[in-house]
C-alpha positions in Angstrom: 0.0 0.0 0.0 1.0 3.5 -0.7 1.2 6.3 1.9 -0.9 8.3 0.3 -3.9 5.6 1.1 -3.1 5.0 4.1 -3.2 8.6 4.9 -7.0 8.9 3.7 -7.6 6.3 6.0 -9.7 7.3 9.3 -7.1 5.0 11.6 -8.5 6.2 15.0 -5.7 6.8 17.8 -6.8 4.2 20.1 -5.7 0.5 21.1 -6.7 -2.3 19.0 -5.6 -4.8 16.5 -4.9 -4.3 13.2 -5.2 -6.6 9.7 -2.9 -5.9 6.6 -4.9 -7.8 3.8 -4.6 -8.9 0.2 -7.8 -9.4 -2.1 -9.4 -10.1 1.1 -7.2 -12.6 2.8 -5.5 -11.8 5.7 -1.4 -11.4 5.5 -0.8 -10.1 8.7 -2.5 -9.7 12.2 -0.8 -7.4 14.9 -1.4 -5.3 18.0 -0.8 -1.4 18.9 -1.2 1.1 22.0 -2.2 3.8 19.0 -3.8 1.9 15.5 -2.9 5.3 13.8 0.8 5.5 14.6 1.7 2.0 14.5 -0.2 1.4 11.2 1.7 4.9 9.4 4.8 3.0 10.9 4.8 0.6 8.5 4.6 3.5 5.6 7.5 4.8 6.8 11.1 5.6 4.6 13.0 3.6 7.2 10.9 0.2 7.0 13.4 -2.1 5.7 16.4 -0.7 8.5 13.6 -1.3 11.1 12.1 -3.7 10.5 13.6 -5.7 8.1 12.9 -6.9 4.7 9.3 -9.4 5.4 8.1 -6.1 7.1 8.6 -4.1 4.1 7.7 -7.3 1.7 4.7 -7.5 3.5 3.3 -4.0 3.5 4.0 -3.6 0.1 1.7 -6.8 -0.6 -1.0 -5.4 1.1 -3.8 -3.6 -0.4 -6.0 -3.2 2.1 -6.0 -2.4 6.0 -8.4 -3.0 8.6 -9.1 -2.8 12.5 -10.6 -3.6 15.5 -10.4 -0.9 18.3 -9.9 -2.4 21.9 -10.9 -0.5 25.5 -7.6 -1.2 26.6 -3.8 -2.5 25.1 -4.5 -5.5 27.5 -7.7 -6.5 25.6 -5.8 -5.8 22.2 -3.2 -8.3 23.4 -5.6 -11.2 24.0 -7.7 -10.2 20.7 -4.3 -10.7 18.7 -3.7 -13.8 19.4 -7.1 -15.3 19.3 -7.4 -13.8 15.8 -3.7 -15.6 14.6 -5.1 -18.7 16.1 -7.9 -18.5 14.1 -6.9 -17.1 10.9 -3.4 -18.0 10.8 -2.0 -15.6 8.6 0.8 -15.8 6.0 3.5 -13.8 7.9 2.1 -14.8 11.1 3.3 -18.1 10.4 5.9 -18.6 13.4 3.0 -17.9 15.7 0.6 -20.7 14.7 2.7 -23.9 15.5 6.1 -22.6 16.7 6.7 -24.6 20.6 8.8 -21.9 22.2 5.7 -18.8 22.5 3.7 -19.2 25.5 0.4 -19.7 26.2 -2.1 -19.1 29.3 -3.1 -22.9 30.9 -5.7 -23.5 33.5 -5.6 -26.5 34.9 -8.1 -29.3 35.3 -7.6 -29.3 39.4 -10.4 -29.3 41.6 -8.6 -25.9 42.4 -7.4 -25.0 39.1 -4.2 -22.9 38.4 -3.1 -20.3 36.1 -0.5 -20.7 34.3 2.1 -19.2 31.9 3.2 -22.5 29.5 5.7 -23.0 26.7 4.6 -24.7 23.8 7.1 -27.6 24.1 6.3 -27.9 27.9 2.4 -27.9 27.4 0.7 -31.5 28.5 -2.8 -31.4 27.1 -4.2 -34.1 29.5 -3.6 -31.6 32.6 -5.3 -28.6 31.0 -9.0 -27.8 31.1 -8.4 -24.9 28.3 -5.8 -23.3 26.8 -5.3 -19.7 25.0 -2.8 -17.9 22.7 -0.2 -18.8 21.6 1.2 -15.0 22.6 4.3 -13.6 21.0 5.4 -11.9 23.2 6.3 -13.2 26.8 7.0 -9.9 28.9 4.1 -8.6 27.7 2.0 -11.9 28.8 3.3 -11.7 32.1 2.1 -7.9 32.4 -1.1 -8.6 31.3 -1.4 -11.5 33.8 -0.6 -9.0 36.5 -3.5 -7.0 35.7 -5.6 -9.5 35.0 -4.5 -10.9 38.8 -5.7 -8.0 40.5 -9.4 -8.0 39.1 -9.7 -12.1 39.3 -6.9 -13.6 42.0 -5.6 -16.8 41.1 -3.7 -19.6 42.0 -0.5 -20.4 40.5 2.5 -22.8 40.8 3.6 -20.3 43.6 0.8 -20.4 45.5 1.2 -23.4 48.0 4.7 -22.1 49.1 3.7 -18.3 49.3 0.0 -18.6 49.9 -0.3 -16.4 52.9 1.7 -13.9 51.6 -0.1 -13.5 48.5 -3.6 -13.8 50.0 -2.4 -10.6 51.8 -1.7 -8.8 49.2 -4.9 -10.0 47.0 -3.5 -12.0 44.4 -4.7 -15.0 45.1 -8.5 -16.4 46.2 -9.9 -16.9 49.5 -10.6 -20.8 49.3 -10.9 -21.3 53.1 -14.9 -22.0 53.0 -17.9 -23.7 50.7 -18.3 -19.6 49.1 -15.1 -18.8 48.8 -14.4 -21.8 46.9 -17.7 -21.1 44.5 -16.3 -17.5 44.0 -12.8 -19.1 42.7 -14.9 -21.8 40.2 -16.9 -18.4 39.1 -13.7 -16.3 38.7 -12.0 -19.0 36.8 -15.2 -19.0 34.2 -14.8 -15.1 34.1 -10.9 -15.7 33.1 -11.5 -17.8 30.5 -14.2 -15.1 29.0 -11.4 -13.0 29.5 -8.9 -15.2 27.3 -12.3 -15.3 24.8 -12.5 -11.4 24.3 -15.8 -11.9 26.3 -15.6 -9.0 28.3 -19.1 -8.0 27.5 -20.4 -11.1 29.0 -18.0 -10.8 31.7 -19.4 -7.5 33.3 -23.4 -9.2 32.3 -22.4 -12.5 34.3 -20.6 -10.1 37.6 -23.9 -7.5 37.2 -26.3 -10.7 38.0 -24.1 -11.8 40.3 -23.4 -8.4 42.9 -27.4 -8.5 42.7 -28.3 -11.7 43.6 -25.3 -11.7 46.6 -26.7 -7.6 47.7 -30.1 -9.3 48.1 -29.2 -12.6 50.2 -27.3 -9.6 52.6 -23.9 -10.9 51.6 -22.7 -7.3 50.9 -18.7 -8.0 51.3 -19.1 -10.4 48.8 -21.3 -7.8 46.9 -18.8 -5.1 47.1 -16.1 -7.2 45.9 -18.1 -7.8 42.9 -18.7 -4.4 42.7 -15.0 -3.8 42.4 -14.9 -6.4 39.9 -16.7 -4.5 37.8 -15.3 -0.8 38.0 -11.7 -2.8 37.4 -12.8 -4.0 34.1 -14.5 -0.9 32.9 -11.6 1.4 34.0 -8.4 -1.9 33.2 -5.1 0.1 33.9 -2.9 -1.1 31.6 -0.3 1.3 32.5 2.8 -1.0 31.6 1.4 -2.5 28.7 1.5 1.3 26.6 4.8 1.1 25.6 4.8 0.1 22.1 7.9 -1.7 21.2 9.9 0.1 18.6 9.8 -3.1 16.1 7.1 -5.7 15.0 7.6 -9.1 16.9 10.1 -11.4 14.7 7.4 -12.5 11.7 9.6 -16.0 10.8 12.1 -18.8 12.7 14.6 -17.7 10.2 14.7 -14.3 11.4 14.9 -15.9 15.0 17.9 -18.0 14.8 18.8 -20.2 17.5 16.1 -20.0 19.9 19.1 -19.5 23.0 20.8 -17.1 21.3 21.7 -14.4 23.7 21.9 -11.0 23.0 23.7 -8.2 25.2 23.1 -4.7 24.5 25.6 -1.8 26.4 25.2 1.8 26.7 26.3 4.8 28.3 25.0 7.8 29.8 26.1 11.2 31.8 25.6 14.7 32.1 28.8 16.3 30.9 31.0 13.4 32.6 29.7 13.5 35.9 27.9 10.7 37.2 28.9 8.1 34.3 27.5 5.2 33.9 27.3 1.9 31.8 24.2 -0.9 31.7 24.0 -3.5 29.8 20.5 -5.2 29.3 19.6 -9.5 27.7 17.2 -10.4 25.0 17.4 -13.9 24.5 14.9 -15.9 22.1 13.8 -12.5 20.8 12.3 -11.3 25.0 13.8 -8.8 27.2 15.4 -10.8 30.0 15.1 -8.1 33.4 16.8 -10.2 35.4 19.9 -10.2 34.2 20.1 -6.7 33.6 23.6 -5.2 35.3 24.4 -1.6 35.9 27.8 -0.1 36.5 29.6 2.8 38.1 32.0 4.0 35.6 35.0 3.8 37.7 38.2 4.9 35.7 36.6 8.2 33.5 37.4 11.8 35.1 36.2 13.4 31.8 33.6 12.8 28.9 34.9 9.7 27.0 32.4 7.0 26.2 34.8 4.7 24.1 36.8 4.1 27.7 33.8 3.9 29.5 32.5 1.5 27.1 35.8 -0.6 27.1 35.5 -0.5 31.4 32.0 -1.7 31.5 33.0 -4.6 28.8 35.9 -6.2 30.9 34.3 -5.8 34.1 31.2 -7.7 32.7 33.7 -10.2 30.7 35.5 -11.1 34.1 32.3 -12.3 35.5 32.5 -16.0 33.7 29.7 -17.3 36.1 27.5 -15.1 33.5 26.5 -16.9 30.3 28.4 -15.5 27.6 26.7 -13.5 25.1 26.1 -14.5 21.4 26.1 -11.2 20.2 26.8 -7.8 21.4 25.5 -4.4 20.7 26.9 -1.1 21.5 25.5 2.4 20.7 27.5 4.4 18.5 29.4 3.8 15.7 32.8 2.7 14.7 34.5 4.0 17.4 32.4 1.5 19.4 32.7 -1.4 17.3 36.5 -1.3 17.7 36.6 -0.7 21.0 34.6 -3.8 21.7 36.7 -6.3 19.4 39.7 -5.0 20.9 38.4 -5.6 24.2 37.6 -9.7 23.0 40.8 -10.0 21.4 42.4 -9.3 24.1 40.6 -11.5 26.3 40.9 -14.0 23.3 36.6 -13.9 23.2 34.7 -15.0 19.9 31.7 -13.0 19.9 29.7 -11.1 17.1 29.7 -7.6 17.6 27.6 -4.7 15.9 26.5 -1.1 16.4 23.7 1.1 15.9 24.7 4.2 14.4 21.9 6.9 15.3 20.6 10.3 13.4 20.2 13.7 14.9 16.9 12.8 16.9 18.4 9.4 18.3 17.0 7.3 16.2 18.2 4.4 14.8 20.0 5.1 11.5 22.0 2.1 10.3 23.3 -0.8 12.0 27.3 -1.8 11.0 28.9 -5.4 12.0 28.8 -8.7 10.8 25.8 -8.2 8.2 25.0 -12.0 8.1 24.0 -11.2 12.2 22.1 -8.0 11.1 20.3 -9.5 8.9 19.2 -12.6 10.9 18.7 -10.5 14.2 17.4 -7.3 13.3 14.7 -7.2 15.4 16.3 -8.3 18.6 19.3 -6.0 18.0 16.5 -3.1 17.8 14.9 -4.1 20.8 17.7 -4.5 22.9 19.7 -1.2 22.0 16.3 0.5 22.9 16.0 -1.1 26.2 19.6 -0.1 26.7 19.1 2.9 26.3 16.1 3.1 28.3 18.1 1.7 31.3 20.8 3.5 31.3 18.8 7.0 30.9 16.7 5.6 33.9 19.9 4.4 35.9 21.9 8.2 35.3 18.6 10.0 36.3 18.0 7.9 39.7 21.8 8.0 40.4 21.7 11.8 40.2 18.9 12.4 41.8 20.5 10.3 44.8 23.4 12.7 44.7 22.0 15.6 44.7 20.0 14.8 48.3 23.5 14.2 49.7 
């Protein structure tokens, strides 16, 4: 499609999904915080450097665009995957039988569980229902939280931490006869949920706060109540963040599905307070945990190639750390050499590449091994921008720390 029609288009700034389409089949089914931004996206100049060449194969295919607007980014999530499931478009084709995405899993337990389950771990006999699969796994798990706090559930954690998470709401009350009904009704509610029933959710919890209100339950009717205002008003605060490429579209854009990727950046305010993170995407998902910041320890003055080569044989001495596959820096050739000095000289084989940025810090042109670019591109993306998200986040909190001293 051209810019030009996509621009006539009345793409309304709201979450939803989104269809690119071809003489009425579907090509391509994805999600978006705004439909009108993330649907110009893929109009842009820069397609092909962001997003890689299916991206741009596919939006060129396309003659036609649809949409389906969503009350929240949460409910977009859920819509997305239950529409690849069922159409099973041609560049959605990892998504529809590919055993590392994950997928929600209740349990067929008296007391059923929630679960979060890889494809290759998922044992069909245990299940009562299972939904997605969903692309993207730190954005499942963000979704689950929200979801939590409207319907508590149990989980694998739940025997071992019960007490604590009762406390804190997360999971049901099951120590009477109603409790126990409440958690069989709540369970039904999540799997509307998982359906895109909302709708019916909010008839079934309506019918439900009336009937409890008039047997003189009213706890039980307020909690309903609360129910209810929590769907209508989901806060789906850490879901809004659009991620700055399209999830990997094929398994030969993936790669090995352990390949680890380690992203590094720097950031100060004129020198002072200099720092260095480095952040992990591995099979294609942002990996929090392993996160590291550092305390640049040897730079008196502005100079982010020694900075860069401080942080990089600090983290290197740290063998107990799984190696990377890849790394990326943040700048340009000055970077890139400073990094494969760094491995030859602690005799390391590891790719390398950098992301060379324009005048508003956006991403440019990537340099490095181009058989890496090309298979990683997404990934590399994603974890330079997370990067850089941490270590803006890291420099800020720092300095705000000193400045109270």
């Amino acid at each position: 499609m051209k810019i030009e029609s996509i621009k006539k288009l009345n793409i309304p700034d709201k979450p939803g999904v989104y269809l690119f389409k071809k003489n009425g089949h579907i090509l391509y089914i994805g999600k978006a915080t705004s439909l009108r931004n993330r649907v110009r996206s893929y109009m842009s100049k820069g397609l092909f450097d962001m997003r890689g060449p299916l991206v741009e194969k596919m939006a060129a295919e396309a003659d036609e665009i649809d949409w389906i607007v969503t009350d929240s980014v949460l409910e977009a999530l859920i819509l997305e995957a239950n529409l690849i499931k069922k159409y099973q478009p041609k560049y959605n084709t990892d998504a529809k039988d590919d055993k590392s995405w994950n997928y929600v899993c209740i349990t067929q337990e008296k007391l059923p569980k929630v679960l979060i389950v890889r494809g290759y771990n998922v044992l069909p006999s245990l299940l009562n229902k299972m939904y997605g699969p969903y692309t993207n796994g730190s954005q499942l798990k963000e979704a689950l939280k929200i979801i939590r706090k409207i319907f508590p559930y149990l989980d694998d954690k739940s025997k071992t931490s019960y007490e604590f998470y009762r406390q804190v709401n997360l999971v049901p009350s099951i120590s009477n006869k109603e409790g126990i009904e409440k958690y069989k009704k709540d369970i039904r509610n999540l799997k509307l949920f998982f359906s895109g029933k909302k709708k019916k959710i909010l008839q079934n919890l309506k019918r439900e706060m009336k009937v409890e209100a008039k047997a003189g339950n009213f706890e039980l009717a307020a909690k309903i109540r609360n129910q209810i205002f929590a769907l209508d008003h989901i806060n789906d605060i850490a879901l809004l963040k659009d991620l700055p490429y399209s999830p990997p579209l094929l398994e030969k854009e993936r790669g090995d599905p352990n390949y680890r990727i380690e992203a590094y950046d720097i950031a100060h305010m004129g020198g002072k307070n200099m720092v260095g993170v480095m952040v992990v995407v591995e099979n294609g998902e942002i990996k929090k945990r392993e996160y590291k910041k550092f305390k640049i320890r040897t730079q008196n003055n502005i100079n982010d190639t020694g900075a860069l080569a401080e942080i990089l044989e600090r983290r290197l001495a740290h063998k107990e750390w799984a190696y990377p596959s890849l790394i990326v820096v943040d700048g340009g050739i000055a970077q890139l050499n400073v990094v494969k000095k760094v491995l030859k000289k602690l005799n390391l084989n590891i790719g390398t590449v950098a992301l060379i940025k324009d005048e508003r810090h956006k991403p440019k042109s990537i340099i490095g091994d181009e058989k890496l670019i090309k298979q990683h591109k997404s990934a590399i993306l994603l974890a330079n921008s997370e990067a850089h998200r941490f270590a803006i986040s890291y420099h800020k909190n720092l300095r705000g720390r000193n400045f109270l001293k």
